[in-house]
TIVO-462659 format. One line per 8 residues: number of its first residue (from 0); their letters; for each residue x, y negated, z of N, C-alpha, C. Coordinates in steps of 0.2 Angstrom, whole numbers. Each point is the difference from the previous one (the first is absolute). Layout:
# residues N
NUM	A	X/Y/Z/X/Y/Z/X/Y/Z ~ ...
***
This chain:
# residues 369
0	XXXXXXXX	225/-261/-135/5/-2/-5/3/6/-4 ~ -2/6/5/3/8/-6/-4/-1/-4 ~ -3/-2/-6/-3/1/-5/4/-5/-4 ~ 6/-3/0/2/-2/-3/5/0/-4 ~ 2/2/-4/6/7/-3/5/-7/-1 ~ 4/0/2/7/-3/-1/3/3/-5 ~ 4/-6/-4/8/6/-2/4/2/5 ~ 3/5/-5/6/3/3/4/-7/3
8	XXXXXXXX	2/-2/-4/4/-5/3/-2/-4/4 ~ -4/-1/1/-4/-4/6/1/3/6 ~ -3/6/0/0/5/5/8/-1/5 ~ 5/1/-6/6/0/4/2/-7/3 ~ -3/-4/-7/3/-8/6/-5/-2/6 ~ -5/2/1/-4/0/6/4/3/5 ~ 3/6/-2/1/3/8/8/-3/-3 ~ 3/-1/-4/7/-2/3/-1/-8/6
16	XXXXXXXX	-4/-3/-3/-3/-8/4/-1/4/6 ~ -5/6/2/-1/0/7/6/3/4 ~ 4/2/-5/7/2/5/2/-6/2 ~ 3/-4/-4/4/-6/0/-4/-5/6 ~ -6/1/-2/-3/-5/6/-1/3/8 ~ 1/5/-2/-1/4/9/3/5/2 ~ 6/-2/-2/8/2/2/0/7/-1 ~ -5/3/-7/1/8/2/9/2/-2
24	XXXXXXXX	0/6/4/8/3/-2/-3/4/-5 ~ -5/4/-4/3/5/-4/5/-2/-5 ~ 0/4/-5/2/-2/-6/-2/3/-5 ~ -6/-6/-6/-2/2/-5/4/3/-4 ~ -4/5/-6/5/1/-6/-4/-4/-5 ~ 3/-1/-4/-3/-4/-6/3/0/-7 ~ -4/3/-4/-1/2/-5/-1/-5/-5 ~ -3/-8/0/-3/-2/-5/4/-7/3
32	XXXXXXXX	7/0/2/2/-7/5/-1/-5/-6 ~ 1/-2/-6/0/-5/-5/-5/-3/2 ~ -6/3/-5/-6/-1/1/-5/-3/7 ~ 4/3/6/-2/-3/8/3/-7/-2 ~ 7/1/-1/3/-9/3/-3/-5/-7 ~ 0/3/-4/-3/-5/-7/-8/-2/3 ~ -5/4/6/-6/-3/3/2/-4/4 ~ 3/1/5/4/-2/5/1/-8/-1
40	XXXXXXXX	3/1/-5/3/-9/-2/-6/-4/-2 ~ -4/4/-4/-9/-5/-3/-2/0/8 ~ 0/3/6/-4/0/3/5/-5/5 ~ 7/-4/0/5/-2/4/-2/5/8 ~ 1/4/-1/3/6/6/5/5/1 ~ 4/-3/-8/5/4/-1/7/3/5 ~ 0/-10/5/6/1/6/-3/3/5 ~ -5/0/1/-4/6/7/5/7/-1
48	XXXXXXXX	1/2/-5/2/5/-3/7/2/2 ~ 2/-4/0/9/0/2/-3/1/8 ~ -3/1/4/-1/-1/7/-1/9/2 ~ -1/5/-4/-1/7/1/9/4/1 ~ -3/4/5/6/3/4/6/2/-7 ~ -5/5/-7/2/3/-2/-2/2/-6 ~ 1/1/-9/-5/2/-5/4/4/-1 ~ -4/4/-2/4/7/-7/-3/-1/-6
56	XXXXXXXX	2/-1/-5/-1/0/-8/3/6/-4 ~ -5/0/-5/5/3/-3/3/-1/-5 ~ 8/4/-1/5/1/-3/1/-7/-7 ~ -5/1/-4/-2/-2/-5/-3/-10/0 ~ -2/-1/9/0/-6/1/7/-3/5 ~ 4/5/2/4/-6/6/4/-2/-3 ~ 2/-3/-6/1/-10/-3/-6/-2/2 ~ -3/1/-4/-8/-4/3/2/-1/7
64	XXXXXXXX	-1/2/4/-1/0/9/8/-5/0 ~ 5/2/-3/5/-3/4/0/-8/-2 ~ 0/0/-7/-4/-8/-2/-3/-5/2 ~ -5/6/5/-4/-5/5/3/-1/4 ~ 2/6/3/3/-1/8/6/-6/-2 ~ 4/-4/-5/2/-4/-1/-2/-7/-1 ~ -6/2/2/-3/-11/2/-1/1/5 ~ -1/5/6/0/-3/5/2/-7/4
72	XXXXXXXX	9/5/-2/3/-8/4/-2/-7/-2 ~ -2/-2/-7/-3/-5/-2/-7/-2/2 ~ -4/3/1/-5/1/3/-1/-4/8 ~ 4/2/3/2/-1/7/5/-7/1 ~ 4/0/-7/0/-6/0/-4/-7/-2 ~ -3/1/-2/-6/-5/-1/-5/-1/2 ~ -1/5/6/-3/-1/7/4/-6/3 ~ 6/4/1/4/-5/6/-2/-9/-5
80	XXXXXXXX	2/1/-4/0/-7/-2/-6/-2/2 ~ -7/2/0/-7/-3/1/0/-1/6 ~ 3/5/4/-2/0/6/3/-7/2 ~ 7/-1/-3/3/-6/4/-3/-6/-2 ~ -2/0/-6/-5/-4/-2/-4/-4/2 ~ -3/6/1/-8/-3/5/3/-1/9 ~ 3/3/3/2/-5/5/3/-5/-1 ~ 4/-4/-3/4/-5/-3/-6/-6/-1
88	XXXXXXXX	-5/2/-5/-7/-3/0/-4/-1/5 ~ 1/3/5/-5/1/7/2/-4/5 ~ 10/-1/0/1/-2/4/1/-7/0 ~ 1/-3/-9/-4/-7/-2/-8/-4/3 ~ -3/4/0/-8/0/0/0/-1/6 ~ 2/3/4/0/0/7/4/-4/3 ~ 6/-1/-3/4/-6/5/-4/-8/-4 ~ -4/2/-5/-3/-7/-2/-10/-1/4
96	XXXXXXXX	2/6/2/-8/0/3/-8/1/-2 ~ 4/6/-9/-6/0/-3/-4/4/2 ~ -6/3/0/-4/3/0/-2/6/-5 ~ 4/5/2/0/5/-8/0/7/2 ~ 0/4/-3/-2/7/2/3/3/-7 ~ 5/6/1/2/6/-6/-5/3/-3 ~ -3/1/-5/-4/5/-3/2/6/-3 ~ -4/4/3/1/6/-6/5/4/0
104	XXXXXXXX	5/-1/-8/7/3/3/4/2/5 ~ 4/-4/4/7/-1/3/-5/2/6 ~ -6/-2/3/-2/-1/3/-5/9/2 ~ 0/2/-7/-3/8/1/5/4/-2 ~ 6/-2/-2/6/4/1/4/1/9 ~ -2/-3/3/4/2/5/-5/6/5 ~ -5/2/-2/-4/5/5/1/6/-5 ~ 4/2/-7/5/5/-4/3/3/7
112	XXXXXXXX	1/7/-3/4/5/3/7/-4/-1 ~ 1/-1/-5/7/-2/-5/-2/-8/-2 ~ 1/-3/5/-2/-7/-3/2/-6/-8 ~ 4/6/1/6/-5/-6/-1/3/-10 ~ -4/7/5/-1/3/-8/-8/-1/-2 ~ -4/-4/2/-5/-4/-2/4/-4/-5 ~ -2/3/-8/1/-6/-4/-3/-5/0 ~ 2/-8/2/-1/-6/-2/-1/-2/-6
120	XXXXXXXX	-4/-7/0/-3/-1/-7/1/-7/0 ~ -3/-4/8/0/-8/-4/-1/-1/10 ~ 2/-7/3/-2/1/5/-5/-8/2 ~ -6/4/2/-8/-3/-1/1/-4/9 ~ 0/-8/-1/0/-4/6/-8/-5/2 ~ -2/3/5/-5/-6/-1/0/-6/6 ~ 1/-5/-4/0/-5/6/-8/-6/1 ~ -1/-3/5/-5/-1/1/0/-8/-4
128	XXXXXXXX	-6/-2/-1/-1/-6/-5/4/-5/1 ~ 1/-3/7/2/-6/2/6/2/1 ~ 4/3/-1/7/4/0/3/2/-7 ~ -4/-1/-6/2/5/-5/5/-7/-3 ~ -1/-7/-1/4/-3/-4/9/-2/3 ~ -1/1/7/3/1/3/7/7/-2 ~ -6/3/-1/5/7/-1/2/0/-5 ~ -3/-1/-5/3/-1/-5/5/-3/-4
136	XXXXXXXX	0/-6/5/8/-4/1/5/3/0 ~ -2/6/5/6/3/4/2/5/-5 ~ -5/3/-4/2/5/-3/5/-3/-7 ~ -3/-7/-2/4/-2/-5/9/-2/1 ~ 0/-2/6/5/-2/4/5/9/2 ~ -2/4/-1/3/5/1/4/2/-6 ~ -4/-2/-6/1/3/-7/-4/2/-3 ~ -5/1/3/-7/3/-5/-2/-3/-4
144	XXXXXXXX	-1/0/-6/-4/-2/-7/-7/2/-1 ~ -3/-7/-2/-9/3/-1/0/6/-5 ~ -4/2/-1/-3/7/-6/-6/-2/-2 ~ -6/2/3/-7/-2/-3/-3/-2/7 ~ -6/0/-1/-7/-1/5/-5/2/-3 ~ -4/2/6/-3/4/0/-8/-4/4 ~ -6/3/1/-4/-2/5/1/2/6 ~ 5/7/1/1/4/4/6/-5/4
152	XXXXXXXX	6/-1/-4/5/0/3/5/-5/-7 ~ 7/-3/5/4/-1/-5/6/4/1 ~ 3/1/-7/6/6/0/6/-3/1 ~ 6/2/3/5/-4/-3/5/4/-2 ~ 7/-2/0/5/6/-5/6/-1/4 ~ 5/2/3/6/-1/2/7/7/-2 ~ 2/0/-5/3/8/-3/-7/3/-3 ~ 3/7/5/-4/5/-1/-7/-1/7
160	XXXXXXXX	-1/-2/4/-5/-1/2/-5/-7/-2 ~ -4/5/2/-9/-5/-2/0/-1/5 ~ -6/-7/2/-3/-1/6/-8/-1/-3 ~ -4/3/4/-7/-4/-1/-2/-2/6 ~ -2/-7/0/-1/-4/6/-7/1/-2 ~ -5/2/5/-7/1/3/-4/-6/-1 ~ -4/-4/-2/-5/-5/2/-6/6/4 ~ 1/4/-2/-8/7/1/4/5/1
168	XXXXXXXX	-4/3/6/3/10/-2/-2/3/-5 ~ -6/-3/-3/-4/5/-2/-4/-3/-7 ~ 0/2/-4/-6/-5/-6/-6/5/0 ~ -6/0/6/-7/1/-3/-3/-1/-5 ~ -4/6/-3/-4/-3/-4/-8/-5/2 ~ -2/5/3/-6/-4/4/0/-6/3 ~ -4/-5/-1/3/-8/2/1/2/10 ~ -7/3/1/-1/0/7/5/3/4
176	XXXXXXXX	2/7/-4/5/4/3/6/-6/1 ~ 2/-2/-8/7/-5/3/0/-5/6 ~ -4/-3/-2/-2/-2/7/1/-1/7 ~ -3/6/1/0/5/6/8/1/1 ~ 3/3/-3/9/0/0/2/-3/2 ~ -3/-7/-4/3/-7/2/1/-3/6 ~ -6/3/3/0/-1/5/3/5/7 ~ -2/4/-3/5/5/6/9/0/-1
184	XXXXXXXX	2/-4/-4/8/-2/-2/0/-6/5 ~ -4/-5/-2/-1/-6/4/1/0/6 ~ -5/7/4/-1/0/8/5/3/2 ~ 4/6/-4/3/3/3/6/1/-2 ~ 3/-6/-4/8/-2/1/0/-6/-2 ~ -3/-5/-3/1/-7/-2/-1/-4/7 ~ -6/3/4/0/-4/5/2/3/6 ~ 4/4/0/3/4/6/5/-6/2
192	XXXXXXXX	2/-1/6/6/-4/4/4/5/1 ~ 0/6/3/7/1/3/-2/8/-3 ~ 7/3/-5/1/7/-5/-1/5/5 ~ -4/7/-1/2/5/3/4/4/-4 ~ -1/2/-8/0/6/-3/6/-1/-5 ~ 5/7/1/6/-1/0/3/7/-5 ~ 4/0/-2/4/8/-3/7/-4/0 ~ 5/4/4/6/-2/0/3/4/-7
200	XXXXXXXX	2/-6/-5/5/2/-7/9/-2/3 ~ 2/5/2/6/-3/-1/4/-5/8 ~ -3/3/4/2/0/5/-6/-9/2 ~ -3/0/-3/-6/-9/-1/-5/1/-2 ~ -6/-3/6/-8/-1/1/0/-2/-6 ~ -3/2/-7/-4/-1/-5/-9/-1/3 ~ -4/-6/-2/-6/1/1/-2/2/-6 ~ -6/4/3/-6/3/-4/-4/1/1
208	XXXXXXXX	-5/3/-4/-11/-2/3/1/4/7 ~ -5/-1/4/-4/6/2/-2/6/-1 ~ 3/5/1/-2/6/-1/-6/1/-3 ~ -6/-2/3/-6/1/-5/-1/-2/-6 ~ 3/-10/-1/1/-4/-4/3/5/-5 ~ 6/3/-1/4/2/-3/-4/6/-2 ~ -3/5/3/-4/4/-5/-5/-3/-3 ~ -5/-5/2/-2/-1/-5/3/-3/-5
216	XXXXXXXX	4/-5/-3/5/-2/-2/1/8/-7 ~ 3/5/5/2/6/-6/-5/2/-1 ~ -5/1/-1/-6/1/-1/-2/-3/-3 ~ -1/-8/0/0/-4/-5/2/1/-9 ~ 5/-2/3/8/4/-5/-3/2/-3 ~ 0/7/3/-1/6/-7/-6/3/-3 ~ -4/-6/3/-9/2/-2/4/-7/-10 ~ 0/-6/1/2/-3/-4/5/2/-4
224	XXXXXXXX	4/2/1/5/6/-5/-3/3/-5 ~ -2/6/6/-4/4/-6/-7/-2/-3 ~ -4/-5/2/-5/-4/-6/5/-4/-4 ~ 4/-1/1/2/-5/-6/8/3/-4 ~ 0/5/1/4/2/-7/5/10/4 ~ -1/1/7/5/4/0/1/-1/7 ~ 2/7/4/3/-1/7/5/8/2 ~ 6/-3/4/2/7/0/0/2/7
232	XXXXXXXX	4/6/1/-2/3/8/4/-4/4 ~ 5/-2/-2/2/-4/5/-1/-6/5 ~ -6/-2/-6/-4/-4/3/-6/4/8 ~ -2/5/-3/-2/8/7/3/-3/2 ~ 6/3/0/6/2/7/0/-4/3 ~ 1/-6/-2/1/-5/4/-5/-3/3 ~ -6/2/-3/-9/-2/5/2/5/5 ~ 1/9/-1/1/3/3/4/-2/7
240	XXXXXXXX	9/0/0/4/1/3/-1/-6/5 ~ -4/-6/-2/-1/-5/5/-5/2/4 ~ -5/1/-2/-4/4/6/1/4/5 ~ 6/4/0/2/6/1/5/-5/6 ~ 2/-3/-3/5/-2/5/0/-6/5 ~ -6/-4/0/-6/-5/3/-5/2/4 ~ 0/7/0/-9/2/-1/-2/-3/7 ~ 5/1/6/0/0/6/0/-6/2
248	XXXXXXXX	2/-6/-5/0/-8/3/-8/-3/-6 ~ -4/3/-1/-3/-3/-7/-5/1/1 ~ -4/-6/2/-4/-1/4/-7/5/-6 ~ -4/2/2/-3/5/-4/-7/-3/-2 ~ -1/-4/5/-6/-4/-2/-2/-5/-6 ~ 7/-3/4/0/-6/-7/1/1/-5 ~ 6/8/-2/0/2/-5/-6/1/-4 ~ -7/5/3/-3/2/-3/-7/-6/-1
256	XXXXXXXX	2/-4/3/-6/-8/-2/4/-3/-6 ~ 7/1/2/1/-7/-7/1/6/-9 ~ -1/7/2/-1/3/-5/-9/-1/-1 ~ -3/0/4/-5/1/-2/-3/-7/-4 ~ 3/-5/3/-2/-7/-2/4/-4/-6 ~ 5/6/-3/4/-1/-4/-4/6/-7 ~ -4/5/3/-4/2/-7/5/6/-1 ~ 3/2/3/10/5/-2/-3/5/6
264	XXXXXXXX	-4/3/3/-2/6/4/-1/7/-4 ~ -3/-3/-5/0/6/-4/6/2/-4 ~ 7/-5/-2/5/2/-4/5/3/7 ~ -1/-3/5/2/2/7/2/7/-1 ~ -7/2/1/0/8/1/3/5/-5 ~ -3/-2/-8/4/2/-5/6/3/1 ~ 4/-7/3/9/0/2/0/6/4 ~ -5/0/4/3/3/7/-1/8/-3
272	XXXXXXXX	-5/1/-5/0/7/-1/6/3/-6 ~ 5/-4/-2/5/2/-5/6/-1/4 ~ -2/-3/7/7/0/6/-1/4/2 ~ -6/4/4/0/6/4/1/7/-6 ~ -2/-1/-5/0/6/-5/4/1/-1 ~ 3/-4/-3/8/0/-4/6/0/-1 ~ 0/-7/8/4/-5/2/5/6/7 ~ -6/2/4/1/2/5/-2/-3/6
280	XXXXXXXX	-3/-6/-1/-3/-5/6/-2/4/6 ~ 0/-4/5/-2/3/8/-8/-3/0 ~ -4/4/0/-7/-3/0/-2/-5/7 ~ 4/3/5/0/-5/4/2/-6/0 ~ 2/-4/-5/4/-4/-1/-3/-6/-4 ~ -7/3/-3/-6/-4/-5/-7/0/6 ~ -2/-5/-6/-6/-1/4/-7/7/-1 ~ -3/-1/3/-6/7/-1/-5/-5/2
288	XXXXXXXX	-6/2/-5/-6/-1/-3/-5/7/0 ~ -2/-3/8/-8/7/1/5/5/3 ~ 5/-2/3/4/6/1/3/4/-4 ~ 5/-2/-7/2/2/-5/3/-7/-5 ~ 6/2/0/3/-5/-4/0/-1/-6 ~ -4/7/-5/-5/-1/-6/-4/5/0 ~ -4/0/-6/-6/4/-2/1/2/-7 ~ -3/4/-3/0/5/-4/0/-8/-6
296	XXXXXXXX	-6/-5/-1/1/-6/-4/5/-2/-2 ~ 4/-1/6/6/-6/1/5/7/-5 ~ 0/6/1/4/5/-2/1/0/-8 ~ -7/-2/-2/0/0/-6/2/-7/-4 ~ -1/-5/2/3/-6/0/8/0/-1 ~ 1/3/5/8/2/3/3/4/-7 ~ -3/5/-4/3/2/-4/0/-3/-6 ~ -5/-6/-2/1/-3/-5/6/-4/0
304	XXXXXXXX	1/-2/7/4/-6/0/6/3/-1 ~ 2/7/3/6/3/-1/3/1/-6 ~ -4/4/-6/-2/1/-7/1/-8/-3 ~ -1/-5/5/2/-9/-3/6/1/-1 ~ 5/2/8/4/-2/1/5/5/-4 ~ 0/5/-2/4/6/-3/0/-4/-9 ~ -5/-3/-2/-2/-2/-4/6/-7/-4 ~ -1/-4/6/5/-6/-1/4/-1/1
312	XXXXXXXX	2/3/6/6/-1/4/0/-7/4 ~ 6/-4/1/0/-5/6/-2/-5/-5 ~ -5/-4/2/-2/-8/-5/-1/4/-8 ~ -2/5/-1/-1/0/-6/6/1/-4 ~ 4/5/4/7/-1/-4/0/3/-7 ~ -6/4/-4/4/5/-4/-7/-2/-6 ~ -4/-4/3/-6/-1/-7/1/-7/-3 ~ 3/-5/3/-1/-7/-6/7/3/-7
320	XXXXXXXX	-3/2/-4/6/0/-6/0/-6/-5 ~ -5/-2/1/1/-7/-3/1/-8/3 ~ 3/-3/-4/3/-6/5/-3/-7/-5 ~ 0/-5/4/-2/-5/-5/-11/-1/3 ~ -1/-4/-5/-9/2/0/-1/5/-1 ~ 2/5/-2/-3/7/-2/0/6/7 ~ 7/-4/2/-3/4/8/-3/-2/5 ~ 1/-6/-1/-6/-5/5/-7/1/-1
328	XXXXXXXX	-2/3/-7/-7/1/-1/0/6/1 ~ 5/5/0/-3/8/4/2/-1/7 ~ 3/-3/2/0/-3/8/-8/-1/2 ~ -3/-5/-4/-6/-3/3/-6/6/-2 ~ 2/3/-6/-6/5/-3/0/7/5 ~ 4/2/3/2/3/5/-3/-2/7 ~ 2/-6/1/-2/-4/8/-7/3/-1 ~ -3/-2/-7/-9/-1/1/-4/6/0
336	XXXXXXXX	3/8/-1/0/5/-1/1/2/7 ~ 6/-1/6/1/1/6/-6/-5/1 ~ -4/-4/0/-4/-2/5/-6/3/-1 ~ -2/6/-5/-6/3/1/1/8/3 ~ 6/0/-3/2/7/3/1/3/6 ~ 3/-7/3/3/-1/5/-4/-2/7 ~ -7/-3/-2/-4/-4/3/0/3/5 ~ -2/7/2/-1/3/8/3/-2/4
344	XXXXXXXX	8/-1/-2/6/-1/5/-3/-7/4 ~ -2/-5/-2/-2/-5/4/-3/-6/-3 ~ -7/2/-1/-6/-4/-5/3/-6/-1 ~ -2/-5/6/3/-7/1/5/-2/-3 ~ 5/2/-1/7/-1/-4/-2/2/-7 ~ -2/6/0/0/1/-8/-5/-3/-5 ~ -5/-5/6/-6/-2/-5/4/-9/-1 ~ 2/-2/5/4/-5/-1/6/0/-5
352	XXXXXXXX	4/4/0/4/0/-5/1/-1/-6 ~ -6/0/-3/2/-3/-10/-3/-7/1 ~ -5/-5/5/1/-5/0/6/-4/1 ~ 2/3/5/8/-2/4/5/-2/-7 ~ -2/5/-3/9/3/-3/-2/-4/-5 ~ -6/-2/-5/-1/-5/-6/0/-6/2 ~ -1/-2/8/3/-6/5/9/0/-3 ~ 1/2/3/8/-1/1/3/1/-9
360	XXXXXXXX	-4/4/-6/3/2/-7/-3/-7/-2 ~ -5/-8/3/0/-5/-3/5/-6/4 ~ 2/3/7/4/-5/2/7/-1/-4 ~ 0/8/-5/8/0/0/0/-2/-8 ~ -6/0/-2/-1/-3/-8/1/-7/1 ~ -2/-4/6/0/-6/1/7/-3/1 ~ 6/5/2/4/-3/2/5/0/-6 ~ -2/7/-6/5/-1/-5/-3/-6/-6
368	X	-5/-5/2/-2/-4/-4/4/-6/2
***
């Protein structure tokens, strides 16, 4: 990956990220602070930031710096509110006997140095099919109001929290692939009898996947992210920092059968070489192929997809400039442009893709008739 010339500015938020996430004491100086946290926020890794011992700026930015360092508290406040959310939600579900597992966020924020300064976004629920109408009693019955639907999932609204209730972890493209997920969801929480897997929010057993399930789940994620509009590193870190803190309960087998049966081996590695480059990952803590956790290929792979990610920010935060049909048709003129360019990261997905998505662009013509 040395052949990859970064900006300056990259260069610095990489190693501020590797302090922040591995408790270094130095203290950087920083020269260019604006420019770090105006990436920082496109790439939502801005609160990681508040977690460093210590910054020096210069002269000419500490407004800047002190301005930031004034959302913390708010920051932290809005954790708190998720956090108690999602147990309040959990404790519903469970005293009614549903079947559900935390995704994602809430659930890859607690293995954070600074658990609270993981900016939250939306919090992603999946409940199992004979359980879901059930839940969403409960959910109405709490205060929460529908939003939309989706194939994926239904959203609902309560204030400022979203919920997105899960029918799927995951939207395949490849029929076989989905499939195959479907099944491995099926076997290994739908039809499970009695919960192992846990992460205490708040002093309360929150369920969630299986360690292996759960990476491939982020893996999933952020392969469909970045083919369909945009991904940012926080998405990484959070592939990253659950491995890291699993690595020891995760079963290693499964994980590397249901990526390989999932078609996601190769975007697998990708990750892992922008976690150990950049990130600072413990290579012990990924999987290794041929005795090496990547190859010079996957390196090259890795840096396109970095060059993606520097490029959009989180979901594409910084390129849809138009709204209406006009952005929906560079939305899709783009999608189809990612499935050629893109194709190496994982054939199968990306040759299914424009069928899928002109599937789904005449379901929704269907529905405004």
């Amino acid at each position: 990956m040395s052949n990859l010339a970064l900006p300056h500015t990259y260069e610095t938020l990489f190693s501020l990220l590797r302090n922040a996430l591995h408790s270094d004491e130095s203290t950087p100086s920083i020269s260019n602070f604006s420019a770090i946290i105006r990436e920082a926020r496109r790439q939502t890794v801005d609160g990681l930031l508040y977690g460093l011992a210590k910054m020096e700026v210069i002269p000419e930015e500490r407004a800047v710096l002190m301005q930031w360092l004034g959302g913390w508290p708010m920051l932290e406040k809005v954790s708190h509110e998720f956090n108690a959310e999602v147990v309040a939600l959990a404790k519903i579900f469970d005293a009614a006997q549903i079947r559900y597992v935390v995704l994602k966020g809430q659930a890859s924020a607690v293995v954070y140095p600074h658990p609270l300064l993981r900016r939250p976004g939306d919090i992603d629920i999946y409940v199992a099919p004979h359980h879901f109408k059930k839940a969403t009693e409960l959910l109405l019955h709490r205060g929460y109001v529908p939003d939309h639907q989706t194939d994926l999932h239904d959203t609902f609204r309560k204030g400022n929290i979203e919920v997105e209730m899960h029918r799927a972890l995951q939207p395949m493209q490849w029929p076989g692939t989905a499939r195959r997920l479907r099944q491995m969801v099926e076997h290994e929480v739908d039809e499970v009898s009695e919960w192992q897997h846990y992460v205490e929010i708040n002093n309360y057993k929150v369920a969630v996947l299986p360690p292996h399930l759960n990476v491939i789940l982020l893996t999933a994620h952020a392969l469909v992210h970045a083919s369909h509009g945009g991904v940012g590193l926080r998405e990484v870190v959070d592939w990253m920092l659950v491995q890291q803190h699993f690595h020891e309960k995760l079963d290693a087998s499964l994980l590397r059968q249901g990526l390989q049966q999932l078609h996601l081996t190769r975007f697998y590695r990708m990750l892992s070489v922008i976690s150990m480059e950049y990130l600072g990952a413990n290579a012990s803590a990924l999987l290794h192929f041929r005795g090496k956790p990547y190859d010079s290929v996957d390196c090259q792979r890795a840096q396109q997809l970095l060059q993606w990610i520097m490029s959009t920010g989180k979901h594409g935060s910084i390129r849809k400039q138009e709204i209406g049909w006009k952005g929906n048709l560079q939305y899709y003129a783009e999608f189809l442009t990612n499935t050629f360019r893109f194709y190496s990261w994982s054939p199968t997905e990306f040759v299914a893709s424009p069928p899928q998505m002109l599937k789904r662009a005449l379901k929704q013509v269907c529905r405004w008739k």
